[in-house]
Backbone of each chain as nested JSON, in Angstrom:
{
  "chains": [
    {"id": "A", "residues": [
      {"number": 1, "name": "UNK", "atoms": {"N": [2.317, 7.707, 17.225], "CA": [3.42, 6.986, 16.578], "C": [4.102, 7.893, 15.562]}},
      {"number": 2, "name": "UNK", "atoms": {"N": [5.504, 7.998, 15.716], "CA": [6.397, 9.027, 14.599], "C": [6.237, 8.242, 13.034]}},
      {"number": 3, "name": "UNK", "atoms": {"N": [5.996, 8.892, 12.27], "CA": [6.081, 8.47, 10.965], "C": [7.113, 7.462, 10.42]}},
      {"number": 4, "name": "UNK", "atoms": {"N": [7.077, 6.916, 9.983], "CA": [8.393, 6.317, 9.505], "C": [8.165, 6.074, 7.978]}},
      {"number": 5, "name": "UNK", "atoms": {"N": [9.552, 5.832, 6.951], "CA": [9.228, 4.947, 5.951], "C": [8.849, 3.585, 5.996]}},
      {"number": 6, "name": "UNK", "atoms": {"N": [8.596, 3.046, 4.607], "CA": [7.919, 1.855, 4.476], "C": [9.019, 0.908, 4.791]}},
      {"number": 7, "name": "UNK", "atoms": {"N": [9.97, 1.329, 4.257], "CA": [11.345, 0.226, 4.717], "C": [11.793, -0.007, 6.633]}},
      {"number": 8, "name": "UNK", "atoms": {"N": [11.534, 1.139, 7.037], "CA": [12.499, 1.175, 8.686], "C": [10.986, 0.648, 9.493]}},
      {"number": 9, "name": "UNK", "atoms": {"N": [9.896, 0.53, 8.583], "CA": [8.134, -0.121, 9.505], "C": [8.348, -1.317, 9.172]}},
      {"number": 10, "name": "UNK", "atoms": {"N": [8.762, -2.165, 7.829], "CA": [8.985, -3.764, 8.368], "C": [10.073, -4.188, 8.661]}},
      {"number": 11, "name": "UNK", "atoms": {"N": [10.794, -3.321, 8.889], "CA": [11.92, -3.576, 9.021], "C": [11.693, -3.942, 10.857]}},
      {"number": 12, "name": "UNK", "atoms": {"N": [11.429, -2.909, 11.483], "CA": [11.151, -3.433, 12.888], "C": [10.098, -4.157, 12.96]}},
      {"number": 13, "name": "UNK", "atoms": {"N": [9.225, -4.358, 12.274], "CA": [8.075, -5.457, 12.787], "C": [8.503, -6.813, 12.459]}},
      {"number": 14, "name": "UNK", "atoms": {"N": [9.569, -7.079, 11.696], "CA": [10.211, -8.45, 11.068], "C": [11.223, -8.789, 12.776]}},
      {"number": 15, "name": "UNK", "atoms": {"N": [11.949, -7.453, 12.8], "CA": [13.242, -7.636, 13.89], "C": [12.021, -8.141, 15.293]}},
      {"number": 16, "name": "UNK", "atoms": {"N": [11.025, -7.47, 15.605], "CA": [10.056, -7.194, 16.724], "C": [9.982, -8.91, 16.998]}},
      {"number": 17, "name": "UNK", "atoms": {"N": [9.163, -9.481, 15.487], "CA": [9.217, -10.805, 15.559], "C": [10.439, -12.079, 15.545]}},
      {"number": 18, "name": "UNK", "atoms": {"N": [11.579, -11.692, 15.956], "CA": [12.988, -11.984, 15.791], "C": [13.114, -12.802, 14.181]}},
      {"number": 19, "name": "UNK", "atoms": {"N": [12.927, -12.72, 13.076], "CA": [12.764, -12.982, 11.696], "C": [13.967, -12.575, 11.163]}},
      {"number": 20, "name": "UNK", "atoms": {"N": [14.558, -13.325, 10.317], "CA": [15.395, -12.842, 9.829], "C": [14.641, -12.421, 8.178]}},
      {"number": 21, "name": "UNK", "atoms": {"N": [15.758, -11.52, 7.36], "CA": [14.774, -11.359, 6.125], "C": [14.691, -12.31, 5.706]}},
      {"number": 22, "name": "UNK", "atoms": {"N": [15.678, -13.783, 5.134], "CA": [15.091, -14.924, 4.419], "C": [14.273, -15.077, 5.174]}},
      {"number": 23, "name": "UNK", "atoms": {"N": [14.043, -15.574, 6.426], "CA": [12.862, -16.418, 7.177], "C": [11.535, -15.578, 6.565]}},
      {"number": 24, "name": "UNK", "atoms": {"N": [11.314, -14.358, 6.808], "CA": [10.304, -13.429, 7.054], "C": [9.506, -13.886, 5.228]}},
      {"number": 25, "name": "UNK", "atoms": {"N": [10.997, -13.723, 4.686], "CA": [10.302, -13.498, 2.891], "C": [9.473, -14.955, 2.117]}},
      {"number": 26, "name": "UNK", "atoms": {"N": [10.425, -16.348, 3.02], "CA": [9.967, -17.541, 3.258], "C": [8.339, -17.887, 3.445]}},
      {"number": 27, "name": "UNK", "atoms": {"N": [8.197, -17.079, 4.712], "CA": [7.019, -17.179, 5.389], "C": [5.689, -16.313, 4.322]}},
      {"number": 28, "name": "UNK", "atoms": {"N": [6.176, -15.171, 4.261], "CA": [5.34, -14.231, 3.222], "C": [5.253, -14.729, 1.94]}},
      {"number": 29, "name": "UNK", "atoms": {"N": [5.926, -15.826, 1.362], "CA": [5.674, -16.057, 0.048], "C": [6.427, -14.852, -1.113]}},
      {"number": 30, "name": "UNK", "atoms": {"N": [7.358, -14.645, -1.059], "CA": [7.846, -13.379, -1.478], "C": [9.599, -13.924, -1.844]}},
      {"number": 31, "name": "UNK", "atoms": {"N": [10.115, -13.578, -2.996], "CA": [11.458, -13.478, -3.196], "C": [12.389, -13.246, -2.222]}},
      {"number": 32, "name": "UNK", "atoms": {"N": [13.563, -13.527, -1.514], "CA": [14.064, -13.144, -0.6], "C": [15.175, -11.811, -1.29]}},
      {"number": 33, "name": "UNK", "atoms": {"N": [15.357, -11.935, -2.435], "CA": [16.082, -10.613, -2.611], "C": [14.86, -9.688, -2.794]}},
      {"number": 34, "name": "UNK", "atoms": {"N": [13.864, -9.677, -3.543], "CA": [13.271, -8.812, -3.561], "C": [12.594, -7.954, -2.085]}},
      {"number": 35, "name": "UNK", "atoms": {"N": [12.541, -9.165, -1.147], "CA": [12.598, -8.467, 0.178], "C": [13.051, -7.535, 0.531]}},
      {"number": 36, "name": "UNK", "atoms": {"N": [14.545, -8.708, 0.707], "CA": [15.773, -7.52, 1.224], "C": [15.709, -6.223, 0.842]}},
      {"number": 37, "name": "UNK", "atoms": {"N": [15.056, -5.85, -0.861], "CA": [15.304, -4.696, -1.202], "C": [14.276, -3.658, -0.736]}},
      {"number": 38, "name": "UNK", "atoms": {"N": [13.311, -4.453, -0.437], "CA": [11.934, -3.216, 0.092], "C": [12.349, -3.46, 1.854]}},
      {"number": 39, "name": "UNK", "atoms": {"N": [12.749, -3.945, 2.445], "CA": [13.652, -3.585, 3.871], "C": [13.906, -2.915, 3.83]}},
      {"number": 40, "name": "UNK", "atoms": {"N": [15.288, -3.313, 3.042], "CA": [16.19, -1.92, 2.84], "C": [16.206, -0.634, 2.354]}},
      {"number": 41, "name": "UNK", "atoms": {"N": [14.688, -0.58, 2.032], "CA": [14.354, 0.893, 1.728], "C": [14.715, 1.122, 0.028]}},
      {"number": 42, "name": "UNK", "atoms": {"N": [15.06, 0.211, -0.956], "CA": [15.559, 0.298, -1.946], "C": [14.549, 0.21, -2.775]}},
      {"number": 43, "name": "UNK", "atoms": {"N": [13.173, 0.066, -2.794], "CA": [12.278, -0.873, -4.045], "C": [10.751, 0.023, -3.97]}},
      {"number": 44, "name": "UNK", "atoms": {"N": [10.791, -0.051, -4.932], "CA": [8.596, 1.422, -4.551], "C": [7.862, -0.588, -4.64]}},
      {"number": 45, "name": "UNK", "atoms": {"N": [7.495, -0.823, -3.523], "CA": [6.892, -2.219, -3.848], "C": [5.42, -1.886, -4.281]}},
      {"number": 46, "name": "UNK", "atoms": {"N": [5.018, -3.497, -5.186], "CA": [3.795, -2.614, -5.367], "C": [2.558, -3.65, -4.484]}},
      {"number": 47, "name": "UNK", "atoms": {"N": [1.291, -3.363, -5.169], "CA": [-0.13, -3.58, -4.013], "C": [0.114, -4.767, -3.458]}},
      {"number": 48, "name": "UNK", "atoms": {"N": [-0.067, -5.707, -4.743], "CA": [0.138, -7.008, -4.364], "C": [1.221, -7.882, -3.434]}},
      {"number": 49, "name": "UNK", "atoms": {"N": [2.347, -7.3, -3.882], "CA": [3.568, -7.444, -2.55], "C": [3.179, -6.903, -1.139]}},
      {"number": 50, "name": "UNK", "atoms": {"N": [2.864, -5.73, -1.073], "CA": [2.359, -5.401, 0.22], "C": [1.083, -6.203, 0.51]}},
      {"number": 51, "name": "UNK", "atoms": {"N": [0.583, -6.825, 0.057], "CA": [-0.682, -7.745, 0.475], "C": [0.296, -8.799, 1.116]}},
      {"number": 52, "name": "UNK", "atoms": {"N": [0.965, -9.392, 0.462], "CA": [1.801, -10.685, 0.484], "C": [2.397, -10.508, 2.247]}},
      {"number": 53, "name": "UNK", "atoms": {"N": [3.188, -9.227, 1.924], "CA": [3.789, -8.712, 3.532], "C": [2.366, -8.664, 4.766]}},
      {"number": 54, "name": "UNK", "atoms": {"N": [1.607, -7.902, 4.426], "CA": [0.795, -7.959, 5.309], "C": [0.231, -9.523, 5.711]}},
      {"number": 55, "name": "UNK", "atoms": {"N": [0.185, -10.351, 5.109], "CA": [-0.526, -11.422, 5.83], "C": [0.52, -12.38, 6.423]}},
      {"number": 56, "name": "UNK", "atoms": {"N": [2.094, -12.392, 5.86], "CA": [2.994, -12.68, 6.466], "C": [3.263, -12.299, 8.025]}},
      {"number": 57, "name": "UNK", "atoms": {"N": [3.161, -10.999, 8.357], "CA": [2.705, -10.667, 9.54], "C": [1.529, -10.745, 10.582]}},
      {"number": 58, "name": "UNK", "atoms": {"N": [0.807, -11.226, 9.618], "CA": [-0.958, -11.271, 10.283], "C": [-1.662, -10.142, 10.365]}},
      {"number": 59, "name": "UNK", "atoms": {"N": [-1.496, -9.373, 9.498], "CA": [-1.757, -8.024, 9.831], "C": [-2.498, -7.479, 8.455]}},
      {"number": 60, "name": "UNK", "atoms": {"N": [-3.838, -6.451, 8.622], "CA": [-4.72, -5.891, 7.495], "C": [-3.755, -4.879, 6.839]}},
      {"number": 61, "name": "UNK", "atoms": {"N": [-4.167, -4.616, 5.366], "CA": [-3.12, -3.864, 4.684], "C": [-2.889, -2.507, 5.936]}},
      {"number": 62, "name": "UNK", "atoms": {"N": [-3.831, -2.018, 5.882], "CA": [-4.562, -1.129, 7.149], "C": [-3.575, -1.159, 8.291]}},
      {"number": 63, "name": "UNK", "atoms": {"N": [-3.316, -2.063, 8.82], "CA": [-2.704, -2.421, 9.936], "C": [-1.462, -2.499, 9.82]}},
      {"number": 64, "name": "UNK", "atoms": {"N": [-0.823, -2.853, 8.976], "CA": [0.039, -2.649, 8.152], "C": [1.319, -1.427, 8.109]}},
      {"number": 65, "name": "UNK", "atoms": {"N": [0.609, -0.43, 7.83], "CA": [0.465, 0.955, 6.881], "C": [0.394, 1.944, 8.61]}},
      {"number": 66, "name": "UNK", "atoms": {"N": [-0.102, 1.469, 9.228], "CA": [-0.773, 2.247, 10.115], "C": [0.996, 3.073, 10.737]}},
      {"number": 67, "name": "UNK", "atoms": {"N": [0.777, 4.243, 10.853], "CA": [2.281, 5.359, 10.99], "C": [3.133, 4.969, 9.981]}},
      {"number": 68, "name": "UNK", "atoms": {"N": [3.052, 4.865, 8.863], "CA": [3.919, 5.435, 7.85], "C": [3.81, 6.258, 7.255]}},
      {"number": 69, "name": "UNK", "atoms": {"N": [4.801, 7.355, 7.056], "CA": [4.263, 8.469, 5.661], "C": [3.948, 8.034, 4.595]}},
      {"number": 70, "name": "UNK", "atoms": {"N": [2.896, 8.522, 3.765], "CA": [2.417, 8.793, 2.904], "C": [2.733, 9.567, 1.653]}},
      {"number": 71, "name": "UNK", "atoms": {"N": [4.743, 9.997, 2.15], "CA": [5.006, 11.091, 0.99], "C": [6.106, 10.028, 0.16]}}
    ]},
    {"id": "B", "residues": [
      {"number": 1, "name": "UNK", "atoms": {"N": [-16.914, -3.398, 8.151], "CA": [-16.533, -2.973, 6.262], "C": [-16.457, -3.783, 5.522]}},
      {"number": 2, "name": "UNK", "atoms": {"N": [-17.287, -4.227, 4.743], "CA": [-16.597, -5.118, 4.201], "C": [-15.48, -5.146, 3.512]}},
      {"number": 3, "name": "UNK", "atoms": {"N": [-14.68, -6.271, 3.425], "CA": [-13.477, -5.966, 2.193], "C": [-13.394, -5.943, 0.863]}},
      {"number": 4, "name": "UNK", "atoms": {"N": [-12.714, -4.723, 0.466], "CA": [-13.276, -4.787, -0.928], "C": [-11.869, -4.895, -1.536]}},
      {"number": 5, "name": "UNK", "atoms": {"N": [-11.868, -4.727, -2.824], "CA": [-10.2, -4.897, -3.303], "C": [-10.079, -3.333, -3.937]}},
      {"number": 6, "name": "UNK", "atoms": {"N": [-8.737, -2.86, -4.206], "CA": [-8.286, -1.736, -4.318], "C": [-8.691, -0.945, -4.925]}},
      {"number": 7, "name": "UNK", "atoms": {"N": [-9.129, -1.583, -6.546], "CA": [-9.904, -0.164, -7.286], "C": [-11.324, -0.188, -6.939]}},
      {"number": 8, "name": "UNK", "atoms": {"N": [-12.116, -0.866, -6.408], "CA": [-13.095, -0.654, -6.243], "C": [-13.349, 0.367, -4.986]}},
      {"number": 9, "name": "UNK", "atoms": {"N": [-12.503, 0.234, -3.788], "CA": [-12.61, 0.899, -2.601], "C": [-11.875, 2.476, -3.508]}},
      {"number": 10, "name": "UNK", "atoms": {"N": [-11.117, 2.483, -4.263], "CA": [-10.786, 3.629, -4.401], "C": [-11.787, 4.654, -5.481]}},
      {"number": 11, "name": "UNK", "atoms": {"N": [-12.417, 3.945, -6.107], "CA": [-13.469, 4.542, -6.848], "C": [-14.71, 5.055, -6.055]}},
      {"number": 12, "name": "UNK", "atoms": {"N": [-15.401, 4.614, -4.934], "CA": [-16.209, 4.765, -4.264], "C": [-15.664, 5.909, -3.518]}},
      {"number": 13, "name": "UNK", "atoms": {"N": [-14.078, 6.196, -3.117], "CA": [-13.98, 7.208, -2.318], "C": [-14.042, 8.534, -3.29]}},
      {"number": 14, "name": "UNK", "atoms": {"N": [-13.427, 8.184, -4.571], "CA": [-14.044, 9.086, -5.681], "C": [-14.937, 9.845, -5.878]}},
      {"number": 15, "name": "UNK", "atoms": {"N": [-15.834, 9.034, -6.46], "CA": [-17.157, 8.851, -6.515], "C": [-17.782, 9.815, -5.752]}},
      {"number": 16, "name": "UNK", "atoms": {"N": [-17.518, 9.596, -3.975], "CA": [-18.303, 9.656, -3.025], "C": [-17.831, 11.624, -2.821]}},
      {"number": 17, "name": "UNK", "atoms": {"N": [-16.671, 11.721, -3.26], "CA": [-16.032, 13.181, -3.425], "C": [-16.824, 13.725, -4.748]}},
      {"number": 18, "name": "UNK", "atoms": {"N": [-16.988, 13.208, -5.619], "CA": [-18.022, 13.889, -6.595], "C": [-16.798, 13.915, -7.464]}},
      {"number": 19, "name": "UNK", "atoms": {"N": [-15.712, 13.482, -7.646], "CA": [-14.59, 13.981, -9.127], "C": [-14.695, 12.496, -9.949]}},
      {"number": 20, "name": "UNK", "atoms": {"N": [-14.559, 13.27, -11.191], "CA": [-13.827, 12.133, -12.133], "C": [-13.096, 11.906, -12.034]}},
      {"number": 21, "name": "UNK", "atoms": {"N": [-12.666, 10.275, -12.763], "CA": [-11.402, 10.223, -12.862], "C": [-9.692, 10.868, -13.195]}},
      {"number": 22, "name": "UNK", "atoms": {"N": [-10.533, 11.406, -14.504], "CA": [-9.463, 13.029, -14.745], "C": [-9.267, 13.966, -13.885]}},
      {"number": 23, "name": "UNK", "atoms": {"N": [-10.386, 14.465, -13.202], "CA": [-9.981, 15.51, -12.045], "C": [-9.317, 15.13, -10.796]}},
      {"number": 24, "name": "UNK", "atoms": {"N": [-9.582, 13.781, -10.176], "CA": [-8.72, 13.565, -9.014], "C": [-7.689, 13.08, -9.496]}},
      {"number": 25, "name": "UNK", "atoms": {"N": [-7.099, 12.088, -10.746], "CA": [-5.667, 12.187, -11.06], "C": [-5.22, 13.521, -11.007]}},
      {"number": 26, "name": "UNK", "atoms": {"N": [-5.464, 14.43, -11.395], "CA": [-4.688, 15.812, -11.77], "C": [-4.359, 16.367, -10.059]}},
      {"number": 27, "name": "UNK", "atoms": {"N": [-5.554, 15.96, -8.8], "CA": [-5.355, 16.693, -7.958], "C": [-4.437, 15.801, -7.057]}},
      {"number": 28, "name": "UNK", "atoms": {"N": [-4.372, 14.083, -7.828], "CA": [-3.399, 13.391, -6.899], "C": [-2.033, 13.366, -7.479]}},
      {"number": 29, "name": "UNK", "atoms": {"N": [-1.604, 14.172, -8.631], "CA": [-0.632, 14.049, -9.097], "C": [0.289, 12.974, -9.716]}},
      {"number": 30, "name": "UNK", "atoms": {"N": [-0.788, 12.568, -10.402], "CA": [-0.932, 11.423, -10.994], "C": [-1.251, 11.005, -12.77]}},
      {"number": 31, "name": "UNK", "atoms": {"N": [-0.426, 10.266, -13.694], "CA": [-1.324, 10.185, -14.788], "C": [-2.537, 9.78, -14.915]}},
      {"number": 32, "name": "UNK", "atoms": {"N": [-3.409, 10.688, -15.949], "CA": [-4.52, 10.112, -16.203], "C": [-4.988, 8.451, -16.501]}},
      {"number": 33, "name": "UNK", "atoms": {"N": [-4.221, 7.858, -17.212], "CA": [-4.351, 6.655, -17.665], "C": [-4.019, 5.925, -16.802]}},
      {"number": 34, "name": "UNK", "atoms": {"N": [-3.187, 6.028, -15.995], "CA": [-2.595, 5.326, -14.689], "C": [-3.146, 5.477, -13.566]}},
      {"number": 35, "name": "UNK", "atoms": {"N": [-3.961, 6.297, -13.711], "CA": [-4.81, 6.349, -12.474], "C": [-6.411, 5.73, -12.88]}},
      {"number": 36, "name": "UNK", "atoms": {"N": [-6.919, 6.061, -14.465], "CA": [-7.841, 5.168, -14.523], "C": [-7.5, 3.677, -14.358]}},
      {"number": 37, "name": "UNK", "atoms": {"N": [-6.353, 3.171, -14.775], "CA": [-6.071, 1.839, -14.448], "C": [-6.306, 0.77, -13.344]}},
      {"number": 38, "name": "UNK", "atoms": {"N": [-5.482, 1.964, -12.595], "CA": [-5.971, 1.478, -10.87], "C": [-7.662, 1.114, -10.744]}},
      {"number": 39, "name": "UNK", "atoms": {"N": [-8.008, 2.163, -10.888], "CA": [-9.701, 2.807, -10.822], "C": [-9.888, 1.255, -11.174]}},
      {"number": 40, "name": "UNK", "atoms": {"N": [-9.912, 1.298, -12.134], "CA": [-10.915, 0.132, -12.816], "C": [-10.162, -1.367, -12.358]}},
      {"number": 41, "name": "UNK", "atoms": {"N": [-9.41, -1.331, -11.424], "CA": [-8.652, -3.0, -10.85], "C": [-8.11, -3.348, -11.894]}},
      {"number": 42, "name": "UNK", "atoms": {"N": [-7.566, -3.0, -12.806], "CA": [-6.373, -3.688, -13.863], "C": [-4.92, -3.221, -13.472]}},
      {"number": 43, "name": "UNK", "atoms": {"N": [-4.466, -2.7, -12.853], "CA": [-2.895, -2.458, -12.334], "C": [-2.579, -2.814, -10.933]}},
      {"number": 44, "name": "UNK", "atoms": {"N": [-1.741, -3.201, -10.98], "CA": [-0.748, -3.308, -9.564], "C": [-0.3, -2.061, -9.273]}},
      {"number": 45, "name": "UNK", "atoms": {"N": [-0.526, -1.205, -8.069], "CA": [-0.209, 0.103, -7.7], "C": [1.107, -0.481, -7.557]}},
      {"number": 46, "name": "UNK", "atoms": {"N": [1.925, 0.902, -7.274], "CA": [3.313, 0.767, -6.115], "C": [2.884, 2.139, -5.229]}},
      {"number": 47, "name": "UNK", "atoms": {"N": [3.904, 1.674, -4.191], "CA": [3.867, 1.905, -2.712], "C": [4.061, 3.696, -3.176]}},
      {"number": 48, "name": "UNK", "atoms": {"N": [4.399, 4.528, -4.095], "CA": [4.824, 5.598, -4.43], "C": [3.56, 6.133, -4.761]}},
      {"number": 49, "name": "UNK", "atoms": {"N": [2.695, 5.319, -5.982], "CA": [1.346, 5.441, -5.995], "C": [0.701, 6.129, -5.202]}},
      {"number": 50, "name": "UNK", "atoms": {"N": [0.082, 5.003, -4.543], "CA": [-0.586, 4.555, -3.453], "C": [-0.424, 6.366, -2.751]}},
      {"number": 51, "name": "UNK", "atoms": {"N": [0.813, 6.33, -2.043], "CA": [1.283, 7.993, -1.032], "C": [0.572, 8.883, -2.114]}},
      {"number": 52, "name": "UNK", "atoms": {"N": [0.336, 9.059, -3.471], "CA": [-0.041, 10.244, -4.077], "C": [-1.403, 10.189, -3.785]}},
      {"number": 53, "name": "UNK", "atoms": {"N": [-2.39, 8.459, -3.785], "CA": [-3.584, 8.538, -3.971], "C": [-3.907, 9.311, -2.557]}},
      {"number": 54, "name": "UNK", "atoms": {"N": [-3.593, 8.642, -1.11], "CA": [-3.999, 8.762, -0.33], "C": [-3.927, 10.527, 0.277]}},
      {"number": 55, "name": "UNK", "atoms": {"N": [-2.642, 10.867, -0.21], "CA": [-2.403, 12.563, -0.31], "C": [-3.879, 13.252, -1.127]}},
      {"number": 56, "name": "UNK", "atoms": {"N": [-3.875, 13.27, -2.131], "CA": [-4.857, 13.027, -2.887], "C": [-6.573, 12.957, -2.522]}},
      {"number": 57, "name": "UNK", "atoms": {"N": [-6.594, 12.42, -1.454], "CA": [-8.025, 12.48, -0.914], "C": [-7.803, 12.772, 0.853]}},
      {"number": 58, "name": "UNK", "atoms": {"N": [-6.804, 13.244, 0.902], "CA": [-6.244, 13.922, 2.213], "C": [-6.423, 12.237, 3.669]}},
      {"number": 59, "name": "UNK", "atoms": {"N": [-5.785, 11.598, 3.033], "CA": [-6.323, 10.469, 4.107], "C": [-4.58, 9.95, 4.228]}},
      {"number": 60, "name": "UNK", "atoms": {"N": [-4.087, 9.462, 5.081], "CA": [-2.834, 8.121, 5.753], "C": [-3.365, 7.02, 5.12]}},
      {"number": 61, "name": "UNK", "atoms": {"N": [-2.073, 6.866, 4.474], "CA": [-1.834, 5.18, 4.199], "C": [-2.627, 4.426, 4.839]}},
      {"number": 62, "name": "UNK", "atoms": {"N": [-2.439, 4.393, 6.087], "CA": [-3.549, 3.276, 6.709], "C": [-4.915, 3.771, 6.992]}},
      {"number": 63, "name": "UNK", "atoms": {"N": [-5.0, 5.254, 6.929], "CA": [-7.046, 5.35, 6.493], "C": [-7.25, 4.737, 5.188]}},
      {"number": 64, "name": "UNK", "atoms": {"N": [-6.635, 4.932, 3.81], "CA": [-6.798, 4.743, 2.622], "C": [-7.136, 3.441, 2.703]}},
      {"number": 65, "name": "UNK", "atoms": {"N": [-6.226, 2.549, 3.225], "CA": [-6.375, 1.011, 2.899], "C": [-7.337, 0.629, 4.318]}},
      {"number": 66, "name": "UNK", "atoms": {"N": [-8.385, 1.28, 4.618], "CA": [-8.878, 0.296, 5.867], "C": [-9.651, -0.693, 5.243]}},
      {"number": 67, "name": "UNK", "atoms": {"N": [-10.152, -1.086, 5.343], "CA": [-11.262, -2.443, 4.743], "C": [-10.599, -2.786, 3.067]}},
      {"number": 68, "name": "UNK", "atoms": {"N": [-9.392, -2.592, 3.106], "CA": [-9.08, -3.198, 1.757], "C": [-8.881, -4.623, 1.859]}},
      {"number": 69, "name": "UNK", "atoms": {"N": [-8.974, -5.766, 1.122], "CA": [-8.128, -6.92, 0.963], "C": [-7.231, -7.275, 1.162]}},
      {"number": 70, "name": "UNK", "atoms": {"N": [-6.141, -8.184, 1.539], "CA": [-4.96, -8.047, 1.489], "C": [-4.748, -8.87, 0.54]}},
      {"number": 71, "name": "UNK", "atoms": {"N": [-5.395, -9.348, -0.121], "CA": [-5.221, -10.734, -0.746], "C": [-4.821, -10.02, -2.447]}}
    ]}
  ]
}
């Protein structure tokens, strides 16, 4: 799997699940602007938000994370 | 694995490397105090973090977080 950022990895796993960002941020328990902004590649989110995302998806932080860079 | 939550899984990988806290902040490029923080489960990382820790002990985002919590 090519690396990607953290923004363009939920970004297709939201689209994958046809979600829109309100729906997705709805479902995750999460602000819908503050979403939009870690989508959009705009926001350093932190642990706890990415917990929030991960179980919105059904998915371990781990699982998550899995092909994104790290830089 | 069991699941553990963030500073604890990240102290054990510490630990298990033989550095202090001072020495692997310095080699994750990281503040000292901000990285004991984490250490000890009193901070919310961000996602910027997180890329230094896992650089840091030469592991991917998603090795770093395997058996973490999401919660």
């Amino acid at each position: 799997m090519l690396l990607k950022n953290f923004g363009d990895h939920i970004r297709s796993l939201r689209e994958s699940r046809g979600l829109s960002q309100e729906k997705f941020a709805l479902k995750a328990g999460i602000d819908r602007t503050y979403y939009a902004s870690v989508d959009n590649g705009k926001r350093n989110i932190s642990r706890i938000n990415l917990g929030k995302i991960s179980c919105g998806f059904g998915l371990s932080l781990s699982e998550l994370l899995d092909g994104v860079t790290n830089g």
